[in-house]
KOLKOLDO-292922 format. One line per field, with one value per residue (C-alpha): z, x, y; residue number from 1. Coordinates in Angstrom, 3 decimals. Layout:
N
c3 <- c(Z; ...)
c1 <- c(X; ...)
c2 <- c(Y; ...)
dovo <- c(NUM; ...)
% end
This chain:
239
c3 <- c(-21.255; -21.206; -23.083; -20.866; -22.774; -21.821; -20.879; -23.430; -22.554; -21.709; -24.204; -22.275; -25.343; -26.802; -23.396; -23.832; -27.659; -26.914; -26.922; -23.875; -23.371; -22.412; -19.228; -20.146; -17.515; -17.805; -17.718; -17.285; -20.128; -18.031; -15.654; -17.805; -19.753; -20.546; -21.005; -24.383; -24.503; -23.524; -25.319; -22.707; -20.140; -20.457; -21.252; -17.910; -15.528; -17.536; -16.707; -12.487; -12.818; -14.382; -11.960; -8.698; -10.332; -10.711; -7.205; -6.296; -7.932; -6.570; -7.057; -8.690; -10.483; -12.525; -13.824; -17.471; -18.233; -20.175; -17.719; -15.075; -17.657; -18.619; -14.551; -14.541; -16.998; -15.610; -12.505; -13.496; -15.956; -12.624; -10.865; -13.333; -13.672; -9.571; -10.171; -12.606; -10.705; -7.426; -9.636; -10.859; -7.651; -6.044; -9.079; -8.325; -4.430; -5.607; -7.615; -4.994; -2.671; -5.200; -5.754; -2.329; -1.158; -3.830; -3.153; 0.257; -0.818; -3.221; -0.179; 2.088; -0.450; -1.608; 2.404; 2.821; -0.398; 0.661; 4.555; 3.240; 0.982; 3.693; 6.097; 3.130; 2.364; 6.001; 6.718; 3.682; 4.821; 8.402; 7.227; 6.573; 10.157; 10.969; 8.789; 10.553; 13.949; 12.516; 10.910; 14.169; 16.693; 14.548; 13.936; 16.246; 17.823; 18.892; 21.797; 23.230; 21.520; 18.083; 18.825; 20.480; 16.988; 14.911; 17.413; 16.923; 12.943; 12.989; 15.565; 13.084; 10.426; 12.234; 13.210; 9.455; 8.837; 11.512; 9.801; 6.703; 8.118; 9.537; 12.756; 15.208; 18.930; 21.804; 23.062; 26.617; 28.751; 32.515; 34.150; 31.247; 33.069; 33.311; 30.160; 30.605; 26.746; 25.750; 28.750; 31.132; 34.793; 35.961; 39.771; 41.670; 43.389; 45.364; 43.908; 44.992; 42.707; 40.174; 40.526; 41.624; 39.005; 36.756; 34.977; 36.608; 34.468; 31.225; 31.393; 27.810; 25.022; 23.145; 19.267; 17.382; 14.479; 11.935; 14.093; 16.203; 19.308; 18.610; 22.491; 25.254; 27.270; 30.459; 32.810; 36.605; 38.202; 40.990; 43.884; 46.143; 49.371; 50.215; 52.745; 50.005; 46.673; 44.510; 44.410; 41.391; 41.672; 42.175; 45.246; 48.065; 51.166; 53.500; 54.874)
c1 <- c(-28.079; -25.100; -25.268; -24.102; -22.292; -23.498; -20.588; -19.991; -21.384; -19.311; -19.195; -17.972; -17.574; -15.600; -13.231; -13.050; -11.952; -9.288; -5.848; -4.015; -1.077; 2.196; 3.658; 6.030; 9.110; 10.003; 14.229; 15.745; 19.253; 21.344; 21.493; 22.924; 25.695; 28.565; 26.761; 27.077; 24.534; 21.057; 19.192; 20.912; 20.375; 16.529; 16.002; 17.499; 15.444; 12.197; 13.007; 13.647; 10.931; 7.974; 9.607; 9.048; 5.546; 5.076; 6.107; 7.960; 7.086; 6.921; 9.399; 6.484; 5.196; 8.458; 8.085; 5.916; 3.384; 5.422; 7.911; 5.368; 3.829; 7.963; 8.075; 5.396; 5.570; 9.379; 8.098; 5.108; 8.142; 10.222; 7.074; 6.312; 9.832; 9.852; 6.664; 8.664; 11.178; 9.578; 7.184; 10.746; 12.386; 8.815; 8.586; 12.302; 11.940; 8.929; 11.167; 13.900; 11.011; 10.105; 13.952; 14.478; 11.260; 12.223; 15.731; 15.072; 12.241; 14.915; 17.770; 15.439; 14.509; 17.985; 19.127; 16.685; 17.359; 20.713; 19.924; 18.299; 20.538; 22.995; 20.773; 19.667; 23.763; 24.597; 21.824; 21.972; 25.843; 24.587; 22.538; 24.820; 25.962; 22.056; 21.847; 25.357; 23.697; 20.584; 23.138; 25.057; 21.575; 20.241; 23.613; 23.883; 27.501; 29.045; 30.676; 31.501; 34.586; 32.465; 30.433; 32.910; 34.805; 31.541; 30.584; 34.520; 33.717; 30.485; 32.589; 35.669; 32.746; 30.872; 34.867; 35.080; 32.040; 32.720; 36.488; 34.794; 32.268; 35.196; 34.644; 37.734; 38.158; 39.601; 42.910; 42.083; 43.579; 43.890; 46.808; 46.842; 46.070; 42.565; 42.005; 38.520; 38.866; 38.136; 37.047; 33.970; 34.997; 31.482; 32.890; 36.494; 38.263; 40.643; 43.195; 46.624; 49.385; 47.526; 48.714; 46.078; 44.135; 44.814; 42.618; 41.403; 38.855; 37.274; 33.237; 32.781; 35.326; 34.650; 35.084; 35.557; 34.379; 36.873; 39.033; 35.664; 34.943; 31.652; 31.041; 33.445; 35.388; 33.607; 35.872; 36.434; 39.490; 41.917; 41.958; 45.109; 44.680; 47.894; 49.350; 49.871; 52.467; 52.688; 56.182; 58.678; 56.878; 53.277; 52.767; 52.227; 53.945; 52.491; 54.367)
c2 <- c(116.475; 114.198; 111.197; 108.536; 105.646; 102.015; 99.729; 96.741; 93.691; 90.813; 87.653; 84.557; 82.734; 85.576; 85.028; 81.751; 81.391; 84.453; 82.630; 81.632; 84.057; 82.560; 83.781; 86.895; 88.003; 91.183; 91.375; 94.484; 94.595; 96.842; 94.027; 91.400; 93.941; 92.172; 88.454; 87.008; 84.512; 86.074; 83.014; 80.463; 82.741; 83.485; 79.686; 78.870; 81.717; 80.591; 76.588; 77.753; 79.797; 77.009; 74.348; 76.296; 77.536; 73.567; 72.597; 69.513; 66.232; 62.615; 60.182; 58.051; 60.962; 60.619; 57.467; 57.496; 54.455; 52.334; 52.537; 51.187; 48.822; 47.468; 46.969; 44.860; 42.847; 42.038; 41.585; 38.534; 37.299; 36.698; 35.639; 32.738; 31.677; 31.292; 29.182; 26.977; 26.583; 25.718; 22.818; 21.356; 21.130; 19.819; 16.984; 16.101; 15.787; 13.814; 11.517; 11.645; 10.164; 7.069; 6.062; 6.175; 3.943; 1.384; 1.129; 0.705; -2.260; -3.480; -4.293; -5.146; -8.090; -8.572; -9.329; -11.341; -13.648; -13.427; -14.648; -17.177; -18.849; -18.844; -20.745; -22.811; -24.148; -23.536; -26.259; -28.382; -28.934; -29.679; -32.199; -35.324; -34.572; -35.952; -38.186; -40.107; -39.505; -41.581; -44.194; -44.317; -44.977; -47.181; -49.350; -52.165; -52.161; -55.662; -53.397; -49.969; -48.975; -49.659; -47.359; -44.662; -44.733; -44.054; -41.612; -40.155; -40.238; -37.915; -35.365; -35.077; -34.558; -31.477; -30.078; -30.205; -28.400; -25.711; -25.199; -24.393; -21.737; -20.041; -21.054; -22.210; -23.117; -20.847; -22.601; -23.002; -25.537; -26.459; -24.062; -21.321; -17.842; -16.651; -14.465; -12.405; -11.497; -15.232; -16.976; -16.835; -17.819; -19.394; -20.208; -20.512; -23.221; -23.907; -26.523; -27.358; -27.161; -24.293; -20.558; -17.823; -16.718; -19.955; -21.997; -25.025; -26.687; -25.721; -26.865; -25.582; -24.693; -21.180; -20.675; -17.538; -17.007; -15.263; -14.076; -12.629; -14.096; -16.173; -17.965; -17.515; -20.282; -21.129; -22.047; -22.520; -20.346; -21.259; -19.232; -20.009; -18.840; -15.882; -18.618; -21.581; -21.051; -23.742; -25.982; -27.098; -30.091; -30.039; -29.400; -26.406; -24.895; -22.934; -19.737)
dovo <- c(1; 2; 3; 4; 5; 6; 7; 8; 9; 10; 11; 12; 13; 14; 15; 16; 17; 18; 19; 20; 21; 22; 23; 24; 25; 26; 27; 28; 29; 30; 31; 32; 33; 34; 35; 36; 37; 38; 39; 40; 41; 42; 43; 44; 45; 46; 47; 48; 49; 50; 51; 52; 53; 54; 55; 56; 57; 58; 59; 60; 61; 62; 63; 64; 65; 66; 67; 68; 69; 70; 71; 72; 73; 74; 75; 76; 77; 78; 79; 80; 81; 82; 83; 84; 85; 86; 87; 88; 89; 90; 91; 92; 93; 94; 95; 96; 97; 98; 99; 100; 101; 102; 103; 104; 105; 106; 107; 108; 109; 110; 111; 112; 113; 114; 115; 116; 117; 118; 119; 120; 121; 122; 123; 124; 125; 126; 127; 128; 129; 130; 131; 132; 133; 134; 135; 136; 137; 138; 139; 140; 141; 142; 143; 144; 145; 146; 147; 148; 149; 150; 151; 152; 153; 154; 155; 156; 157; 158; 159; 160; 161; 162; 163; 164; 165; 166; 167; 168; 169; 170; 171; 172; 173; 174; 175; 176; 177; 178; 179; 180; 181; 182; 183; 184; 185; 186; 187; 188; 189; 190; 191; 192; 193; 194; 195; 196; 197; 198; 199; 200; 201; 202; 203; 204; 205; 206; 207; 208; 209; 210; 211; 212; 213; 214; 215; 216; 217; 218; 219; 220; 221; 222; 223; 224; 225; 226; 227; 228; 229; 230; 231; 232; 233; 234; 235; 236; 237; 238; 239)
% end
């Protein structure tokens, strides 16, 4: 009778505390005659041979933790320095705002003061003009040429109040040549003796005001009719 022999039986935890062997590749000398450096060699067919075992890694899959971790923490740095820098430039467009507003208050109040102490001396040097006027109605005058004189007195008074202001009369007179930069022609007429386009009477003088026209001349033009041309002296003759 054969004795039969019973197979061993298998101890898992035997397998498992057996020591992982590291992968061997078998390299056959007669191939690599001739090379002097078998070390460098091997080192370099086991590194091509692990990373195509390995497969092909991600581009993130290269980066480590800390190198993430460094990346953030750069990145909130920038993020809070943005923050900064956008509450700055908000508090100075807030500031910008306020100087702005009270400037603005500050000229408006300034013109104003000024406007009115111009009307204030502008009036408190028209004035004695009103007070003469009252002198003058009140007065009474023994006759007419009395009274044309004081009447004469208060006009050479407001001329000198209008010389000081700046303020001067447009030299129009009767016969100058209509000029539509300081005259106003309200109507025409026909009047012998004046050229066409001449000035025949002035209704109301104009005044300029440093060197700015203030109120235009209103005058009346001549209109010759084509048939008359005025004479040496004076007069017309028709064609």
């Amino acid at each position: 009778m054969n004795e039969t022999s019973n197979p061993k039986p298998m101890n898992p935890t035997a397998d498992a505390d057996r020591p992982e062997v590291e992968p061997t590749l078998d390299l056959d000398l007669d191939e690599f005659e001739g090379v002097e450096d078998l070390q460098a060699l091997a080192d370099e067919v086991a590194e091509s041979t692990l990373d195509a075992s390995s497969g092909p890694k991600s581009e993130a899959g290269m980066l480590s933790r800390e190198e993430m971790e460094a990346g953030l923490f750069k990145a909130r740095a920038r993020i809070a320095e943005l923050e900064k820098q956008e509450a700055e430039q908000k508090d100075k467009h807030h500031r910008l705002l306020a100087d702005f507003a009270n400037h603005r208050n500050r000229v408006a109040r300034e013109t104003q003061l000024a406007v009115t102490l111009a009307e204030k001396k502008l009036l408190l040097e028209l004035l004695p003009v009103v007070d003469n006027f009252e002198r003058c109605l009140a007065s009474d005058y023994s006759s007419i040429e009395d009274f044309h004189n004081g009447i004469g007195l208060i006009y050479k008074q407001v001329m000198e109040f209008l010389r000081k202001s700046g303020v001067t009369g447009v030299d129009v007179k009767v016969g100058d040549p209509f000029d539509a930069m300081h005259a106003e022609a309200l109507t025409t007429t026909t009047q012998p003796g004046l050229a066409d386009g001449a000035v025949a009477a002035v209704y109301e003088r104009g005044y300029t005001l440093r060197d700015h026209l203030l109120r235009p001349a209103r005058v009346i033009v001549n209109h010759a009719p084509p048939d008359q041309e005025p004479q040496a002296d004076g007069g017309t003759r028709e064609q």
